[in-house]
C-alpha positions as CSV (number, residue, x, y, z in Angstrom):
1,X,-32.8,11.1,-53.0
2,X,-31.0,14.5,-52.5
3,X,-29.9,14.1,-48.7
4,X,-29.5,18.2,-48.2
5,X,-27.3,20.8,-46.1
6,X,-26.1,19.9,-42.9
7,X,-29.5,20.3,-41.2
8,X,-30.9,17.6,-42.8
9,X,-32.6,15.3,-41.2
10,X,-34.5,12.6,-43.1
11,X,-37.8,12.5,-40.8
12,X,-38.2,16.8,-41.2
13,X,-38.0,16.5,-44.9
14,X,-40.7,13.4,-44.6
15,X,-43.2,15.9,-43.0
16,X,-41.8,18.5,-45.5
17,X,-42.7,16.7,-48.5
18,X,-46.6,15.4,-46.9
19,X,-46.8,19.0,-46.0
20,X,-46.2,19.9,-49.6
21,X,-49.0,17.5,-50.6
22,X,-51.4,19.0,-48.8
23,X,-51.1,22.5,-48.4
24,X,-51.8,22.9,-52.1
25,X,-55.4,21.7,-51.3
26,X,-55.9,24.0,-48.4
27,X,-54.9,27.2,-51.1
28,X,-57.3,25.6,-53.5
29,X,-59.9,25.6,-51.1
30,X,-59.1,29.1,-49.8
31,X,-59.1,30.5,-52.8
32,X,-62.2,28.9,-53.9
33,X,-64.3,30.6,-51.2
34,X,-62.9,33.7,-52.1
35,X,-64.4,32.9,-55.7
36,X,-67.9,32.9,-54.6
37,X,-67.2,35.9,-52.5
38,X,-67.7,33.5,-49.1
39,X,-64.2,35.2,-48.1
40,X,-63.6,38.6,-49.2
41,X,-60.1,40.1,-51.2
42,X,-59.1,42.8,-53.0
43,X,-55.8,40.8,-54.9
44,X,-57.7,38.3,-57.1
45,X,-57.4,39.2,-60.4
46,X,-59.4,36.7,-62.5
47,X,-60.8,32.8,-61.9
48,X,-58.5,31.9,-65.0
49,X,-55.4,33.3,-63.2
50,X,-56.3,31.5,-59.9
51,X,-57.2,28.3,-61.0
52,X,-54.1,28.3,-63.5
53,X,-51.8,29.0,-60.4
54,X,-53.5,26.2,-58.8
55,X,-53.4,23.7,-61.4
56,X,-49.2,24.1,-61.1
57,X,-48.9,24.3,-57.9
58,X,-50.5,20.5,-57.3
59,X,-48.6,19.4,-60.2
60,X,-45.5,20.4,-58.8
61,X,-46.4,19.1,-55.5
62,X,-47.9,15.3,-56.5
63,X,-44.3,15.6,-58.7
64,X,-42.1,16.2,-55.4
65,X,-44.4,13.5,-53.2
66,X,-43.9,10.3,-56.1
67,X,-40.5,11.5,-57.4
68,X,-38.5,13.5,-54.5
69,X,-35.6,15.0,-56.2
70,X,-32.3,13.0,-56.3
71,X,-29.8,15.9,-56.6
72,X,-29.1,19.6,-55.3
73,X,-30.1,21.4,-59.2
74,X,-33.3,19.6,-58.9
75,X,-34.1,20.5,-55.4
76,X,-33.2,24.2,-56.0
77,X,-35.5,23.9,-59.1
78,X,-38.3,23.1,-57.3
79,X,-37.9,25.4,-54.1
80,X,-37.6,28.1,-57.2
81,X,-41.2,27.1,-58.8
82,X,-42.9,26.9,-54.9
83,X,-41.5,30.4,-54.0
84,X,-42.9,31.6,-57.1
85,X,-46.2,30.2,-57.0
86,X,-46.3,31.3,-53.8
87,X,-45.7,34.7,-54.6
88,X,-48.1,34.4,-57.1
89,X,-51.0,33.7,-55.0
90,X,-50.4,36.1,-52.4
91,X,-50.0,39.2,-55.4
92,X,-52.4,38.0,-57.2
93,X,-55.1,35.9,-55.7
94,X,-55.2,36.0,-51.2
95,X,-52.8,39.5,-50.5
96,X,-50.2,39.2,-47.6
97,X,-53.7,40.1,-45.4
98,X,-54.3,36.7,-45.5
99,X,-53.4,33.9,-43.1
100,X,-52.4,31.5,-45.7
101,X,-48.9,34.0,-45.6
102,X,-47.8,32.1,-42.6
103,X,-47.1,29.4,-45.3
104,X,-44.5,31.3,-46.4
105,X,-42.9,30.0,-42.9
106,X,-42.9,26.7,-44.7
107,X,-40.7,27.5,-47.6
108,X,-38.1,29.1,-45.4
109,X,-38.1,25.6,-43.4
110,X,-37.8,23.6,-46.6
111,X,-35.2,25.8,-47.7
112,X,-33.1,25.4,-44.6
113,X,-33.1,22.1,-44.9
114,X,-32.3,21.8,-48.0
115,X,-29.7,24.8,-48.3
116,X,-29.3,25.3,-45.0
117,X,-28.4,29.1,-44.3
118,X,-28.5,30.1,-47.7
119,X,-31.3,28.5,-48.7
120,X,-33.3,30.6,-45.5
121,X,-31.9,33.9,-46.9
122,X,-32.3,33.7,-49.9
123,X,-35.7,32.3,-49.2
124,X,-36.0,35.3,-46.6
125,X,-35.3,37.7,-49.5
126,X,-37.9,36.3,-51.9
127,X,-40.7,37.7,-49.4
128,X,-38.9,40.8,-48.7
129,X,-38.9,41.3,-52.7
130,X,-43.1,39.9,-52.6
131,X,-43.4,42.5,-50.4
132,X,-42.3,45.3,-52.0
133,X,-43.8,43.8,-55.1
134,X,-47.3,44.0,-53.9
135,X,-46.9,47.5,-52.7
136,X,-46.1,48.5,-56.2
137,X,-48.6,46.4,-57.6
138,X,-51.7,47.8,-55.2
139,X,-50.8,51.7,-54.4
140,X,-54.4,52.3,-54.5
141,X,-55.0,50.1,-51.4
142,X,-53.7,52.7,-48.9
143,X,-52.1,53.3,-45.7
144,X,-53.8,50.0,-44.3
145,X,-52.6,48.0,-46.9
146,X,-49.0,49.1,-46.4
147,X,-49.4,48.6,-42.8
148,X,-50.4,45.2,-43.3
149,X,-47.8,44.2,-45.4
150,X,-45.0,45.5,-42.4
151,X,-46.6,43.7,-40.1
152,X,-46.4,40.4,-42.2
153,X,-43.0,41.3,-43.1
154,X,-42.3,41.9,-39.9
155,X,-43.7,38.7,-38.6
156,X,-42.2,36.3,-41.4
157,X,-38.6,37.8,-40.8
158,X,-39.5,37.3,-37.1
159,X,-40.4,33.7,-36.9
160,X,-37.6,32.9,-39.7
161,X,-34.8,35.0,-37.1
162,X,-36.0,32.7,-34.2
163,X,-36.0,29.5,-36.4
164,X,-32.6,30.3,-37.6
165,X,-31.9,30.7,-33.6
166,X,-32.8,27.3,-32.6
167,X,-32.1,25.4,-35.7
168,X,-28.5,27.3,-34.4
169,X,-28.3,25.9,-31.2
170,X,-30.1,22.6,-32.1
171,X,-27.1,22.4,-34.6
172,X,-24.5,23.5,-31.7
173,X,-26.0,21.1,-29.6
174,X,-26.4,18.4,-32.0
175,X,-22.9,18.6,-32.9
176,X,-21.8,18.4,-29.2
177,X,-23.8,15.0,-29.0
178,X,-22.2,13.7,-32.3
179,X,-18.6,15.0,-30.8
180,X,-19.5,12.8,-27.3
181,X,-20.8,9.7,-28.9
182,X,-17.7,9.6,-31.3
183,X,-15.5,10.2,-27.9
184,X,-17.7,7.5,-26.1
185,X,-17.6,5.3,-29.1
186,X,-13.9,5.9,-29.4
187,X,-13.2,5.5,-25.8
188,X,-15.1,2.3,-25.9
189,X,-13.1,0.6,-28.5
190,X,-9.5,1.5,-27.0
191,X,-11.1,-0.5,-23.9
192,X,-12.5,-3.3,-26.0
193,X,-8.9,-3.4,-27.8
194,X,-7.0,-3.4,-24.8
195,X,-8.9,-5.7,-22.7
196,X,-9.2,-8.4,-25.8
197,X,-5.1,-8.2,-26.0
198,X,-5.1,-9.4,-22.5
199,X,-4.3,-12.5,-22.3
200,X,-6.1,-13.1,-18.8
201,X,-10.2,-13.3,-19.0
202,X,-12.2,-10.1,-18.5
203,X,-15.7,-10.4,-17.8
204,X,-17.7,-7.4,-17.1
205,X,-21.5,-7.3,-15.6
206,X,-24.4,-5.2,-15.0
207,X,-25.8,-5.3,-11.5
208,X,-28.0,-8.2,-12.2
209,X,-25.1,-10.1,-13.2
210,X,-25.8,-10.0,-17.0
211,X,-23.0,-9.8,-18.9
212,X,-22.2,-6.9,-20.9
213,X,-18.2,-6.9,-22.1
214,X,-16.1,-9.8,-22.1
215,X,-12.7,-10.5,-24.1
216,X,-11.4,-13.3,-26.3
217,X,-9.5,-15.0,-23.8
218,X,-12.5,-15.6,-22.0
219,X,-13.7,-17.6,-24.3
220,X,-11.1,-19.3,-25.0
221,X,-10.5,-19.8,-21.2
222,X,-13.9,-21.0,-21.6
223,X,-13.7,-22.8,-24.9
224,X,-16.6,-22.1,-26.6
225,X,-17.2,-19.1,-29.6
226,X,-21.2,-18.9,-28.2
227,X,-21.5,-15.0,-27.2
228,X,-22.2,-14.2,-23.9
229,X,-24.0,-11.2,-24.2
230,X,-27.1,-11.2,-22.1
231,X,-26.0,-14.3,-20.4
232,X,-25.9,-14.5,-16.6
233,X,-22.8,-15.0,-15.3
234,X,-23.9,-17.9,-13.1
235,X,-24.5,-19.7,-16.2
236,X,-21.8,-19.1,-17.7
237,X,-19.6,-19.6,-14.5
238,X,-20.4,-22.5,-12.6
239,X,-18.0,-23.5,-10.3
240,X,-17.2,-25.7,-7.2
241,X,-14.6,-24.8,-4.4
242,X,-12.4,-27.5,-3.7
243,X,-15.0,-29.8,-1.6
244,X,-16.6,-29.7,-4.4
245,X,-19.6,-27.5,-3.5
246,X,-21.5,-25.5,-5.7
247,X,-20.7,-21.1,-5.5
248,X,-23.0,-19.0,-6.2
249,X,-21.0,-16.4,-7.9
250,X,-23.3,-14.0,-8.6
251,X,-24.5,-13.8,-4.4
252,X,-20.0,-13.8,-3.8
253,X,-20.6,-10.7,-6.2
254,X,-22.6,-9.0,-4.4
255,X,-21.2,-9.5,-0.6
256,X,-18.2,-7.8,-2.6
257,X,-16.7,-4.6,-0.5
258,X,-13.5,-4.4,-2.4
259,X,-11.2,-6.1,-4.8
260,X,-11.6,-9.9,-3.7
261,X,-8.9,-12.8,-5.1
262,X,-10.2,-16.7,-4.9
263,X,-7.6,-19.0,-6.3
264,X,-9.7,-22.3,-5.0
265,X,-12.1,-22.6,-7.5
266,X,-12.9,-25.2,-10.3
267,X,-14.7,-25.1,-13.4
268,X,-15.8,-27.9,-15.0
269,X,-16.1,-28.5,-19.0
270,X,-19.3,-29.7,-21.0
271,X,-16.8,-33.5,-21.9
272,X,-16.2,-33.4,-17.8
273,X,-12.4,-31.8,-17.7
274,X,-11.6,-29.8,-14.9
275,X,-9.4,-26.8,-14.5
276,X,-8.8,-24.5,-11.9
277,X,-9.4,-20.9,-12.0
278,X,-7.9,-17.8,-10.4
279,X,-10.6,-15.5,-9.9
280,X,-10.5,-11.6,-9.2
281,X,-13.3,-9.4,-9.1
282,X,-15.2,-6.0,-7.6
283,X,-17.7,-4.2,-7.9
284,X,-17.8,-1.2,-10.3
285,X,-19.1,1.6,-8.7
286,X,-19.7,5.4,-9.9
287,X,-19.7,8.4,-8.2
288,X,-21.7,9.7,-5.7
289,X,-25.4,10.1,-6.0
290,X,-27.6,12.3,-4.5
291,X,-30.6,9.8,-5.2
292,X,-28.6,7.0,-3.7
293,X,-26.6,9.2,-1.1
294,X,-23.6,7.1,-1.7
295,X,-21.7,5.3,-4.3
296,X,-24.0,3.6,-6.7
297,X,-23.4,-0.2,-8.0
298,X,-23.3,-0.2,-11.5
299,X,-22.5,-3.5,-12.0
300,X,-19.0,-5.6,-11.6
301,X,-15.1,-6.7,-13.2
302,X,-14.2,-10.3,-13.0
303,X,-10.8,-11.4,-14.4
304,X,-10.2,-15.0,-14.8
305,X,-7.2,-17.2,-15.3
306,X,-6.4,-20.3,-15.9
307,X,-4.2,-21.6,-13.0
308,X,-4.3,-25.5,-13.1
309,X,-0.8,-25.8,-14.4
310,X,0.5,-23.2,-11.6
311,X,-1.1,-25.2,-9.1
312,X,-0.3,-28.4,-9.8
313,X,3.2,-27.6,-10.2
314,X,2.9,-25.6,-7.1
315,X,1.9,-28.3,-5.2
316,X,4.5,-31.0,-7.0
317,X,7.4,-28.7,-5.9
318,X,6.1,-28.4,-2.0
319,X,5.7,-32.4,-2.4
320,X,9.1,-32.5,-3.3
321,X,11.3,-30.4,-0.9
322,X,9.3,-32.2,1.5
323,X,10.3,-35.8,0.6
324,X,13.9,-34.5,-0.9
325,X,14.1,-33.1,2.7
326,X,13.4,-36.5,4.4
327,X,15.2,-38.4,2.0
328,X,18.1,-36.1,2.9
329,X,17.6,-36.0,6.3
330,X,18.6,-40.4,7.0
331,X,21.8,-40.5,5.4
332,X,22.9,-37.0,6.4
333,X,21.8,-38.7,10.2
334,X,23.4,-41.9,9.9
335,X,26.7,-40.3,8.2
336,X,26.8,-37.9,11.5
337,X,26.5,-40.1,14.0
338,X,28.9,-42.3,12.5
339,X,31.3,-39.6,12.7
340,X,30.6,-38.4,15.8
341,X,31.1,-41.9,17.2
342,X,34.4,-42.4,15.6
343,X,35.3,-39.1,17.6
344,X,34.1,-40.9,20.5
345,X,35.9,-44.1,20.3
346,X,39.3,-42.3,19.1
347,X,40.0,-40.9,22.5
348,X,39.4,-45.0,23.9
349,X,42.6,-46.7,24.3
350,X,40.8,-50.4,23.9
351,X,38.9,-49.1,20.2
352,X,40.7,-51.3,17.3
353,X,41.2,-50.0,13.8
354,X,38.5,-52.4,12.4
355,X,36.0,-50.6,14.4
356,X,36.9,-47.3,13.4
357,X,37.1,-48.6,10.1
358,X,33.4,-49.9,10.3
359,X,32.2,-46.2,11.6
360,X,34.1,-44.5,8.6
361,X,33.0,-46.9,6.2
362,X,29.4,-46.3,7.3
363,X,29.6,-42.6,6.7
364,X,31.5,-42.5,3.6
365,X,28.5,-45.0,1.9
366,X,26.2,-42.0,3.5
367,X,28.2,-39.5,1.9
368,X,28.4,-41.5,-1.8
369,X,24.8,-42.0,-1.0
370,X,24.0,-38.4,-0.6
371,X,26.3,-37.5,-4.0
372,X,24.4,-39.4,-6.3
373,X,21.4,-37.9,-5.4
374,X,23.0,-34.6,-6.2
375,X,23.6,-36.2,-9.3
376,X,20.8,-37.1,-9.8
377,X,19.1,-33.8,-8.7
378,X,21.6,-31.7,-10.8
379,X,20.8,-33.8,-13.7
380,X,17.1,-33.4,-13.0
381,X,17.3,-29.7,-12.5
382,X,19.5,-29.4,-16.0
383,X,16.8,-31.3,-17.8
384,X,13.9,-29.4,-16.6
385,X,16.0,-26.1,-17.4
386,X,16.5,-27.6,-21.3
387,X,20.5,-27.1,-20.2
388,X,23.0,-28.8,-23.1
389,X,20.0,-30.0,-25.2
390,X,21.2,-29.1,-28.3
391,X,21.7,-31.9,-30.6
392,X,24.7,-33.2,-32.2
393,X,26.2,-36.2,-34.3
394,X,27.2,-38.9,-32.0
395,X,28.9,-42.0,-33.2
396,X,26.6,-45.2,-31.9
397,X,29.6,-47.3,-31.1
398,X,32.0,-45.0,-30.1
399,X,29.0,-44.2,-27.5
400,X,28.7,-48.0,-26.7
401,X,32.0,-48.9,-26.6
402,X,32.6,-45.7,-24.0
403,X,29.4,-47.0,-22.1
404,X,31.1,-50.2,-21.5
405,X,34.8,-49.5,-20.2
406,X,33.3,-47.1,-18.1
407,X,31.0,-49.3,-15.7
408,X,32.9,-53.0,-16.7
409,X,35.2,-52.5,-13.6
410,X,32.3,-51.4,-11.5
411,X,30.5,-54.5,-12.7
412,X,33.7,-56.6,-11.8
413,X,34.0,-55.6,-8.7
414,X,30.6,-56.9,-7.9
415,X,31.8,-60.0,-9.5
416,X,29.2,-59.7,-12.6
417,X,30.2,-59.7,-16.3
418,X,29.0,-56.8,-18.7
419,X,28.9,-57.6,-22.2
420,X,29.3,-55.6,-25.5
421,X,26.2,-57.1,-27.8
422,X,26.8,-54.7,-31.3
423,X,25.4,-54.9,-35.0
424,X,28.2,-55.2,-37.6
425,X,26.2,-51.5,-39.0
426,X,25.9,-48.8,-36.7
427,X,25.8,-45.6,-37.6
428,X,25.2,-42.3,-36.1
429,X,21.9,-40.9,-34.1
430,X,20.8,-36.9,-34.0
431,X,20.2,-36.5,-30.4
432,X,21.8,-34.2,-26.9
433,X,25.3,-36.2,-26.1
434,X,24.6,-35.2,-22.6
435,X,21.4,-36.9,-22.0
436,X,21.3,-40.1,-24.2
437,X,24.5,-40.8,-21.5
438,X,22.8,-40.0,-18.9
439,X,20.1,-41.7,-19.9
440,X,21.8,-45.2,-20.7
441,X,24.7,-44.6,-17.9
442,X,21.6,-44.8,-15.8
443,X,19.9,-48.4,-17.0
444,X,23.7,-49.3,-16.7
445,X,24.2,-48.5,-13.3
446,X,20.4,-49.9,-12.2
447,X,21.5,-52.7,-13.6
448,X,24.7,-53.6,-11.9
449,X,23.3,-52.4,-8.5
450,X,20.3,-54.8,-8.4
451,X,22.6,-57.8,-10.0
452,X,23.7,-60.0,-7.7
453,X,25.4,-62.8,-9.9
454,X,24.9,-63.0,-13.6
455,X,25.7,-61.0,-16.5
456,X,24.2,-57.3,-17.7
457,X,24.6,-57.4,-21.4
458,X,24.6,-53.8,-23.3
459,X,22.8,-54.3,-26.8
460,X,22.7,-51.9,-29.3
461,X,21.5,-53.2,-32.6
462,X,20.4,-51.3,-35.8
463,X,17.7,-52.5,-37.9
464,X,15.3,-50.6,-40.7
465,X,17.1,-47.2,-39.9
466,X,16.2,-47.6,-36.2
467,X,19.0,-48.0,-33.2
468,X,18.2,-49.8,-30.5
469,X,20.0,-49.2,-27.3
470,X,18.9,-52.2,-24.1
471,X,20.5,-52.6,-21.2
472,X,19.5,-56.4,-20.1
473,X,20.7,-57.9,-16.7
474,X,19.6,-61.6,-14.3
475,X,19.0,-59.5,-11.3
476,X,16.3,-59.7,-9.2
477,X,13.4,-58.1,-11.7
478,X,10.5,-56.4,-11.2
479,X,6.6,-57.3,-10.5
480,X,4.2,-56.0,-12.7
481,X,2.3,-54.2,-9.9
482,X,5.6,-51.9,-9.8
483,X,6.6,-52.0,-13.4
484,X,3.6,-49.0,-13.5
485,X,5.2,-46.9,-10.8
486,X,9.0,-47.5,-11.1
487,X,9.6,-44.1,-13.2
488,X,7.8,-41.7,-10.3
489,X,9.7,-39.6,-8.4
490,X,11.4,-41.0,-4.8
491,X,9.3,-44.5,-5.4
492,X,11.3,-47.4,-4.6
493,X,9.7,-51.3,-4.6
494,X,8.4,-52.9,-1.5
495,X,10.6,-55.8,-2.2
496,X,13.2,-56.4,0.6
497,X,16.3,-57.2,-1.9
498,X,15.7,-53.2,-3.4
499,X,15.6,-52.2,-0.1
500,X,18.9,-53.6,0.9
501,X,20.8,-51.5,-1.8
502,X,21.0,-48.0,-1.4
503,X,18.8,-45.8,-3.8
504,X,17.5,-42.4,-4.0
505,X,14.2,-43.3,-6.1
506,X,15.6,-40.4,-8.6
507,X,17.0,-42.1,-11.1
508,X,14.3,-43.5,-13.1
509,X,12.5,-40.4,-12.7
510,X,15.2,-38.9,-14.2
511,X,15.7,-41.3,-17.5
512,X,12.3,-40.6,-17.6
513,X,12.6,-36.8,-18.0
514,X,15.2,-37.3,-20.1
515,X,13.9,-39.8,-22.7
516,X,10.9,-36.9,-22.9
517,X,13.5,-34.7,-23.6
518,X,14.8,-36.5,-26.1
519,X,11.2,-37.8,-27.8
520,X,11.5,-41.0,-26.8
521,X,9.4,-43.7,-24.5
522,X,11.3,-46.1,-22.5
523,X,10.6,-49.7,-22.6
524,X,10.6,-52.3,-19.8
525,X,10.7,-55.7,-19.6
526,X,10.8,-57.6,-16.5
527,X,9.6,-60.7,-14.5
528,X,10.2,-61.5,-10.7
529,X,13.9,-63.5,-10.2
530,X,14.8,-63.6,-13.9
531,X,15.8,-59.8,-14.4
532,X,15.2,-57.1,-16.4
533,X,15.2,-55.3,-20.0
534,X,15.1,-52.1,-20.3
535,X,15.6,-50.0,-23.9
536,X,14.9,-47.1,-26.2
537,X,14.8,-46.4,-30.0
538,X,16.4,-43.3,-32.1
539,X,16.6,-43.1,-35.2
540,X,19.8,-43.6,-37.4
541,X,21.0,-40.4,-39.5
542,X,23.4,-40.1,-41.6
543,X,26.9,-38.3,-41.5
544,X,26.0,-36.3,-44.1
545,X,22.6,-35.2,-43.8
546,X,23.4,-34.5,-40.1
């Protein structure tokens, strides 16, 4: 169906075309008491004229009511035959003396919206020409009959002026609501665009606490791709504080003066996981009201994140400056009093050098104490940082046979034997040089410090295109209660023999870092008095595809 000019409007031309139906019948009617002289005229020229007028102009209206007309000729076609029947009965049949000419008014509506300005001019112009048409045609009526006509003239260019007017400003004002819902609409997707590339949760509610806009990281946050639309938020955001009572967030909403920040808050999953959320919200208030005499609530801005991982780690690093400070603070003691008594006993004349000897001794085992757990820190802290991770070719015996002059003199000292256990077929492994040392130099040096008589044996055998590197020793072992905890931070066994050797409780923390580094598990074996194995597996590569 033809949609029109630019003041078409699809319910107008509905009442257009019904009016079209039926006006026909009202002019039939009309025109039929006029007939048997019920209404009296002095246009109508003969019943054969009249009725042959009306017979077209129901035709052409039951034509425009079942078929409306599809394009702009066949709507100008048709406006055409109306004006003209229309002309025709007021010339020839009611005379512009009639009331039916305020149908007229009709065709100048159909023909604005249809045509729009044009189409009411020209449709305008047709009456102007049907007036002067029936003064010609009926001199002999008058002065009253010319008056008449003015005064329909008159009136029909009146009512079409003021229609023009308001169809004007209802155009103006039409456009001005199209030009502030495309500004709204506009405005409302830049927000929706920005607020879904956030990569924090944005929830926004009304001031029952429905929820109106929210963001794809909220349901992420959230896990789940339900909408929330129409959701309450306490339904959608039930959470505990950290005693594990229940919040109301919808009541902490509305308590809200300004912009509050909870960071205590937990929110459990529908398969029981836990994370904790950061939430920041306020209210979302609009200007000033007279009706309100204030700022008006119009609802409220929650922003969500996820800070579990923050936390935790939070927490992890104020556990561990506390215990690294302790840990510190012994030997730093010990090493200063040590000191400080040497000092003492320096300016005593009956002190022997085996005493001072002792006192130095004691602090210098603080000190070496205190450096490896640097070491052992510095090693940490490199790991953490992914410092000298990149990989390279390392020879597997090379490696071993480097491992083994290194710590055999140690291991001699303590009056222990390390042995070189090697397949006939190495190879070469893919991995960070820095820590696969570390990493073995560290089940080396375990080993030899909780040995007290025996032999540690370094194996490193190659089998299916997998190295095996195991450090095994018959020192004193470990329980299977500990075997679970040995490779957290600062934890050191219960057992009085681990106690008497001096440890940080780093260093299998470390290995343990660094074998995830290197995408590896460590494996122990161990039993009470009969020592320990412990070992890792990396694949073999070859020279040349390395």
């Amino acid at each position: 169906m033809y949609k029109g000019g630019s003041s078409y409007v699809a319910s107008s031309a509905k009442i257009i075309r019904y009016a079209g139906l039926f006006i026909p019948l009202i002019l039939v009617a009309y025109g039929s008491l006029m007939q048997v002289g019920i209404i009296s005229t002095n246009h109508m020229v003969n019943a054969t004229s009249f009725f042959a007028i009306c017979f077209w102009w129901v035709y052409v209206s039951i034509v425009q009511f079942c078929l409306p007309s599809k394009t702009a000729l066949a709507s100008a076609l048709r406006l055409i035959a109306y004006h003209l029947l229309a002309a025709a009965y007021l010339l020839f049949v009611s005379g512009l003396d009639s009331p039916l000419v305020s149908c007229w008014i009709l065709l100048i509506l159909a023909s604005q919206i249809y045509f729009s300005k044009r189409g009411l001019r020209l449709s305008i112009l047709a009456f102007i020409l049907v007036v002067i048409a029936d003064l010609l045609l009926w001199p002999e009526l008058g002065i009253n009959h010319v008056i008449t006509d003015v005064i329909a003239l008159i009136a029909i260019v009146s009512t079409a002026y003021v229609t023009l007017r308001i169809t004007h400003s209802q155009d103006i004002a039409h456009s001005a609501l199209t030009r502030s819902k495309q500004q709204e609409a506009l405005q409302r997707d830049r927000i929706l665009t920005l607020i879904n590339n956030l990569t924090v949760g944005v929830i926004s509610t009304d001031r029952n606490g429905i929820i109106r806009v929210y963001n794809a990281a909220s349901l992420d946050l959230l896990d789940t791709n339900d909408s929330l639309n129409g959701q309450h938020i306490n339904s959608i955001l039930p959470v505990v504080d950290q005693l594990d009572k229940s919040i109301n967030l919808f009541d902490e909403l509305q308590k809200v003066k300004t912009v509050v920040k909870r960071d205590d808050l937990n929110y459990a999953f529908s398969d029981g996981e836990e994370i904790r959320l950061e939430l920041t919200y306020s209210a979302i208030r609009s200007n000033y009201s007279r009706q309100t005499k204030g700022e008006s609530n119009d609802g409220y801005i929650i922003i969500l994140r996820d800070v579990t991982k923050a936390k935790s780690l939070e927490e992890e690093r104020d556990e561990f400056v506390s215990v690294v400070s302790h840990e510190l603070r012994t030997p730093l003691t010990i090493a200063e009093g040590s000191l400080s008594n040497v000092q003492l006993m320096m300016s005593h004349p009956d002190i022997t050098q085996k005493m001072l000897g002792d006192a130095v001794d004691m602090a210098h085992e603080q000190i070496v104490f205190l450096s490896h757990m640097v070491n052992d820190l510095s090693t940490l802290s490199r790991a953490e940082r992914g410092v000298a991770d990149t990989s390279e070719l390392i020879d597997i015996r090379e490696l071993a046979h480097k491992l083994h002059d290194e710590y055999s003199d140690e291991a001699t000292k303590k009056n222990l034997q390390l042995n070189l256990d090697l397949s006939a077929t190495l190879g070469f492994v893919n991995a960070s040089r820095l820590y696969l040392e570390e990493l073995l130099q560290n089940f080396v040096t375990n080993s030899i410090k909780y040995t007290k008589e025996g032999t540690i044996t370094l194996r490193v055998k190659q089998k299916a295109g997998i190295v095996t590197f195991a450090v095994k020793d018959t020192g004193i072992g470990i329980s299977k209660s500990d075997q679970n905890k040995i490779f957290q931070k600062f934890y050191r066994s219960e057992d009085y023999r681990t106690r008497e050797t001096g440890g940080t409780g780093l260093g299998l923390y470390v290995a343990a870092k660094l074998a995830h580094k290197l995408g590896i598990t460590i494996k122990v074996i161990s039993r009470l008095n009969h020592g320990s194995t412990f070992s890792i597996d990396l694949p073999v590569v070859s020279k040349k595809s390395a």
